[in-house]
C-alpha positions, 0 to 999 in steps of 0.5 A: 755463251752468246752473252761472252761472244756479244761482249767481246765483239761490242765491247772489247773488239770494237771493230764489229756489227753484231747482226741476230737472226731467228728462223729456220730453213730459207725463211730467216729474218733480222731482229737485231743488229748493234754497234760498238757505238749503238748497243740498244738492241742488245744492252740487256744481253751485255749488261745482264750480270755487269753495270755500262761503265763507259757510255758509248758515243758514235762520232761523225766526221765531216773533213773539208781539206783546204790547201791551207789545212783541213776544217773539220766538222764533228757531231756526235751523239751519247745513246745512253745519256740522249746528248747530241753536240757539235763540235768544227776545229781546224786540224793539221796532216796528222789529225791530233786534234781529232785523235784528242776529240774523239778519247775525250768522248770516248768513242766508239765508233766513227762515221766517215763519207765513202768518198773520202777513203781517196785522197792521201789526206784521207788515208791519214784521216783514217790511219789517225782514227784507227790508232783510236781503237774506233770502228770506221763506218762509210756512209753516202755523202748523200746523207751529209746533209743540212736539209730539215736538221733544225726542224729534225733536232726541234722534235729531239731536243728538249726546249724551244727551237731558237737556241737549235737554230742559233747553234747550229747556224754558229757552224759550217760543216759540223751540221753535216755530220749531225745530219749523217748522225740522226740518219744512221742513229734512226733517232726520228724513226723512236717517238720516245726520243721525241723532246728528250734530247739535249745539244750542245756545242763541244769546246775541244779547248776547254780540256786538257788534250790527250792522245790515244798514245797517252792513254795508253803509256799512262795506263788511264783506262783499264784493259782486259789484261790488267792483273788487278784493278790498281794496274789502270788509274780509273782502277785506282781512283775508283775507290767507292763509285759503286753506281754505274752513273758515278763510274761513267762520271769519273771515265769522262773526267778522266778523258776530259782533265780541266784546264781551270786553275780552280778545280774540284779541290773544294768538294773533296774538302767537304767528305774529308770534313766528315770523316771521323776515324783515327787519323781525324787529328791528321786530315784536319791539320794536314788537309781541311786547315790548308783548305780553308783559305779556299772555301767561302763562308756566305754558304746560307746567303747564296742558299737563300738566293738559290731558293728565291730564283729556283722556286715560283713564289707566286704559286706559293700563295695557291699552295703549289710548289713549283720551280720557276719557269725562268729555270728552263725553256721548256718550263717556260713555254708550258708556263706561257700556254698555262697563263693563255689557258688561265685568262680564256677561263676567267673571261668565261668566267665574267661571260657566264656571269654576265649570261646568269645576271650574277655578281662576278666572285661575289655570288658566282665564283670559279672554284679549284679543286683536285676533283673537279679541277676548274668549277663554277660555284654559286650559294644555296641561296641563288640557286632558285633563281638559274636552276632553269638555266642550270638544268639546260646550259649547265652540267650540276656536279655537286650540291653541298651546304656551302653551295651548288657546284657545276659547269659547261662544255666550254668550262671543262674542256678548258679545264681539262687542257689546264690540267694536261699543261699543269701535269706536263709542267709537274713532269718536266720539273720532276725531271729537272730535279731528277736530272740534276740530283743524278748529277750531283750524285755522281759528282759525290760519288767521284768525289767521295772517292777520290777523299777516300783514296786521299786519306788511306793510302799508306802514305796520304796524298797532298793537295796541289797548288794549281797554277795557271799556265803562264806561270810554268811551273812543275814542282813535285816534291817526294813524288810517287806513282800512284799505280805502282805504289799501289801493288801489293809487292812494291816498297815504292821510294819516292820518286823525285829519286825513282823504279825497275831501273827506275826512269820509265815510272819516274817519266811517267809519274810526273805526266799522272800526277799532273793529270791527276791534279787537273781532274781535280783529285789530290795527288802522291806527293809530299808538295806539289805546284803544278801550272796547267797544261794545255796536253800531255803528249806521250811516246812510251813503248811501241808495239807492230801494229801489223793489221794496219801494215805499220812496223814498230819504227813507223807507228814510233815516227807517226807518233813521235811526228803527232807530238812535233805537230801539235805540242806548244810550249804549255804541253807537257811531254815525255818520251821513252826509248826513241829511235831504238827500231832502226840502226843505231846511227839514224836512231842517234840522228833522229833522235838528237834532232827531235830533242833540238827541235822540241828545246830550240822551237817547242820550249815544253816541258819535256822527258826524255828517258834514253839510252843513247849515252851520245846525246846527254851531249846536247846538253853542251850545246848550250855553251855554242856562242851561235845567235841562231841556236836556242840551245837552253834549258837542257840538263842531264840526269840519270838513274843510280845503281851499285855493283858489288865489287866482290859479288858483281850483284847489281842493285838499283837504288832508285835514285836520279841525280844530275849529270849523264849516265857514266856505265851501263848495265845491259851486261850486267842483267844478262849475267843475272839472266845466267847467260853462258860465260863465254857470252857475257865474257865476249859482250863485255870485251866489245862493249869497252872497244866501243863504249864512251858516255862521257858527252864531251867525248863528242866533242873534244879530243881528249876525253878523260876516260882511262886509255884502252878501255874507250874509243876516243873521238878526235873531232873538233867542236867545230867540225861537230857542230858543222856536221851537226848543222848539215845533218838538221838541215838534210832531215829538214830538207827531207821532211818538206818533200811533199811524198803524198804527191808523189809517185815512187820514181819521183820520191827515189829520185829526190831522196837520192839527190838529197843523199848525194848532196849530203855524202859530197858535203860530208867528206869535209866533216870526218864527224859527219862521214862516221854516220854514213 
């Protein structure tokens, strides 16, 4: 019971401390307390029967808000893997780059300064980092503080404290946040942590960004409400990561999609190479031929050359195999204090021998062993003439055929502090080995099963042409959803034609694919070219998120706003049902201005699945002669079905072909659903006094549809593009208002005089009045 109550308040909720108690009566004392972020009190208790698949990471914030923006200093720290990193970035009102820093380190938990819960950037710093899913925990800003950080991170992290210092003094607030993180995380307070520790700098712009809208619409993570392990894409690629390290490895990559246009292409290349089962013949055609333009035959050089760099040649003539002490900072300082060691004992040696009127190396000798470690030897022969000396000066630890073996306080004392370096070298080469080898173990794990889900699908996926990003190319051909096709009930149809209806899977397969490729996996096409993209934006579905106070418009708009914010034109974007929380005809409006802007400004690559009929219109604008509109590139397409005629049976063929939709099916599946006939009778009587999804209805008069049936709209082109033009100018005007700053009088009375101004100009645009 208690192992169900931890996990569900540490690991599924992840808005709890989970405080444990013992005692009895009035006497009760704390000993344990865990955090979404830091679960080390009770990591036996959650993982007793299950493997950590996700290694928690607590976040601290720094926000410096500027007129011009906000700088935002990051530190973060992984308990389990003992990294700690730094990251500053500045961020615009919406926070999307914080949103993306913290999915891509999977956080948990987020530290904020108390003081700055205040100001209105504040409350969107902390509305950003609750759609994240992120525990908000406030700190003094007392703690904010760079004071000892170097020397703090000089004991944690491994190495010299050089690099600490020239990283840390690269930024200006992120050293703050590291400080409230080695405050609240205690680190100092455990000696075991004590040299373990690895920093580093986080490069946000070193991988593909991703929102914690996109995660959720493109079902990347799994969930507790997952049917089956296929229904998430870290299910389904994680075909054999039977080792917790190896599945933590392919939840950061999944986080954390690369922006190379080489990516791990050439590794899969490698397990295919080995597989030896039926379809052998096929692989070797299909996969390992292609491959081989991009693999490199100097593999045994490069070995060689690895071999001479890793290992000290020079402790190869006394016997002993070390890595070099160029190979690491801490294996080089220990290889500085072994040298200073080495050249005290062999000055003693030439003293001792000076003492004793001995030939050095010839009658005297320093001796090296495993039992004794560092010795003085002299012959059988020589030992009459110091034995007085011997017996008063030296410590004898061995007479033998070959000589008498002894030493002094001096010698073993030196000898012994030899040894201590020479075992802490051994150490820490051990564990660079280990480090590394746990590494590449989870790469092969990942790796391994990403060419096992390559080759057993029903239908094997193909390797992509990565592309860089100039170059702007999205090429999926016989294109499929990895996840759908997966289920045990789907006869997946190719998806460069789609499902259900079929245009939410085909939107979002092409957002998976393309992450896919750039995690480095084979996707599920028949041919794929793909140019890397900098961000998948995604706004598919909306839910109320009613614990915040945001209905399912606003938390659609703050999206919908991200995407605006921070999409460039090497993003991609794809956006499912917009405008459908509010009324039809603000729905219609925002809707046809955010497609204007993300064409005319943006220029992504973008899908936009909808079922306002009136906006495949803007496609026409492409015809508009205005040199101040940039309406290019815009091309309708829809999703086919067939009615039987006799039957009214609808069937969805799955396929998209070009042009606007020219009939809906809503009534259609209400009848399906055995809606009363009288119902379905009345719906569809109103729906042809209405309906017309011919986009030159918007524009021209005579609209070719049959008499009767339709609704016809009399308006002018140019009367249309008029009213379109004032429309975007007064939901511009609207969204420069600075609301933050105002007070509730002062927002109704702006918002008034721009709705008066845009009803008196409406009355000289009848296409305009029709939506006020």
């Amino acid at each position: 019971m208690f192992e169900t109550i931890a996990r569900d308040l540490l690991l599924e909720r992840t808005d709890h401390t989970l405080e444990l108690y013992e005692g009895s009566g009035s006497n009760w004392r704390l000993i344990k307390s865990g955090t979404p972020g830091n679960l080390g009190s009770f990591e036996d208790v959650l993982f007793a029967n299950s493997e950590m698949q996700d290694s928690p990471v607590v976040v601290a914030l720094a926000p410096n808000f500027r007129e011009n923006g906000c700088t935002i200093g990051l530190g973060f720290v992984d308990l389990t893997k003992r990294v700690l990193g730094m990251a500053e970035f500045l961020d615009d009102s919406h926070f999307t780059n914080v949103e993306s820093a913290l999915v891509a380190l999977g956080c948990k938990e987020c530290l904020l300064p108390t003081e700055s819960g205040k100001s209105s950037e504040s409350r969107m710093l902390h509305d950003a980092l609750t759609k994240c899913g992120v525990m908000l925990t406030e700190r003094k800003k007392s703690e904010y503080k760079t004071r000892d950080l170097v020397q703090d991170l000089g004991r944690l992290v491994k190495g010299s404290i050089e690099p600490v210092r020239d990283l840390v003094s690269g930024f200006e607030v992120a050293p703050c946040a590291l400080g409230a993180l080695l405050s609240y995380a205690e680190l100092l307070a455990d000696e075991s942590n004590y040299g373990n520790y690895t920093l580093q700098r986080y490069n946000l712009d070193s991988y593909m960004r991703l929102d914690s809208a996109a995660m959720r619409s493109l079902n990347v993570l799994e969930s507790k409400t997952d049917a089956n392990k296929n229904f998430s894409l870290f299910g389904l690629m994680n075909r054999t990561c039977t080792a917790g390290m190896g599945k933590r490895l392919l939840h950061m990559w999944l986080k954390q999609p690369l922006l190379d246009s080489c990516i791990r292409l050439p590794y899969i290349k490698s397990a295919l190479e080995r597989y030896d089962g039926e379809f052998s013949l096929m692989m070797k055609k299909r996969y390992l031929e292609p491959l081989e333009l991009w693999t490199d035959d100097d593999h045994l050089n490069k070995f060689i050359g690895l071999v001479e760099a890793a290992v000290d040649l020079d402790q190869l003539e006394n016997g002993e195999y070390m890595i070099s002490s160029n190979y690491d900072s801490t294996l080089s300082k220990l290889k500085e204090q072994q040298e200073s060691l080495e050249s005290q004992i062999h000055n003693l040696h030439r003293q001792t021998a000076n003492d004793l009127d001995l030939p050095i190396d010839k009658a005297l000798k320093l001796d090296k062993g495993t039992q004794f470690g560092h010795v003085f030897r002299i012959t059988k022969k020589e030992e009459p003439k110091i034995r007085k000396k011997l017996s008063t000066q030296f410590i004898v630890l061995e007479t033998r055929k070959d000589g008498v073996k002894f030493t002094n306080t001096k010698l073993k004392k030196l000898g012994d502090q030899y040894q201590k370096i020479l075992e802490e070298y051994k150490n820490c080469q051990k564990e660079l080995v280990f480090e590394s080898l746990a590494g590449l173990l989870s790469e092969l794990d990942v790796l391994q099963s990403f060419a096992d889900l390559a080759s057993s699908c029903p239908t094997p996926y193909t390797r992509p042409d990565i592309t860089s990003m100039e170059e702007g190319d999205i090429i999926l051909e016989g294109s499929r959803h990895p996840c759908v096709e997966a289920q045990d009930w789907v006869n997946f149809i190719p998806n460069d034609w789609p499902n259900m209806g079929g245009k939410s899977t085909f939107i979002r397969q092409v957002a998976v694919n393309i992450l896919m490729a750039q995690v480095g996996s084979f996707v599920p096409c028949d041919k794929a070219s793909i140019s890397v993209r900098d961000c998948i934006f995604a706004r598919v579905g909306a839910g109320d998120c009613q614990l915040r106070g945001v209905s399912t418009f606003m938390q659609e708009m703050l999206e919908t706003a991200s995407i605006l914010k921070g999409a460039t034109d090497k993003s991609l974007i794809i956006i499912d049902e917009l405008g459908r929380g509010t009324s039809t005809y603000d729905g219609f409006g925002l809707a046809w201005a955010i497609c204007e802007h993300i064409v005319e400004l943006i220029k992504a690559p973008t899908l936009f699945a909808t079922h306002f009929h009136e906006l495949t219109a803007l496609a026409l604008e492409n015809v508009n002669d205005d040199p101040q509109r940039n309406i290019v590139g815009v091309a309708n397409y829809h999703v086919s079905a067939h009615i039987d005629s006799s039957t009214r049976k609808l069937t969805m063929l799955y396929k998209v072909e070009p042009g606007a939709c020219d009939q809906s099916f809503g009534i259609h599946v209400a009848e399906f659903a055995n809606f009363p006939a009288s119902v379905v009778a009345l719906a569809r009587e109103k729906a042809e006094e209405l309906e017309d999804f011919s986009p030159s209805a918007i524009h021209l008069a005579d609209a070719t549809k049959e008499a009767g049936t339709k609704r016809k709209r009399d308006f002018e082109l140019d009367e249309v593009s008029k009213g379109a033009a004032r429309a975007r100018q007064f939901l511009e005007a609207f969204a420069d208002l600075p609301l933050e700053t105002m007070d509730k009088m002062q927002a109704l009375q702006e918002i008034r005089k721009l709705k008066d101004d845009l009803e008196s100009d409406a009355k000289s645009y009848g296409w305009l009045q029709q939506f006020l």
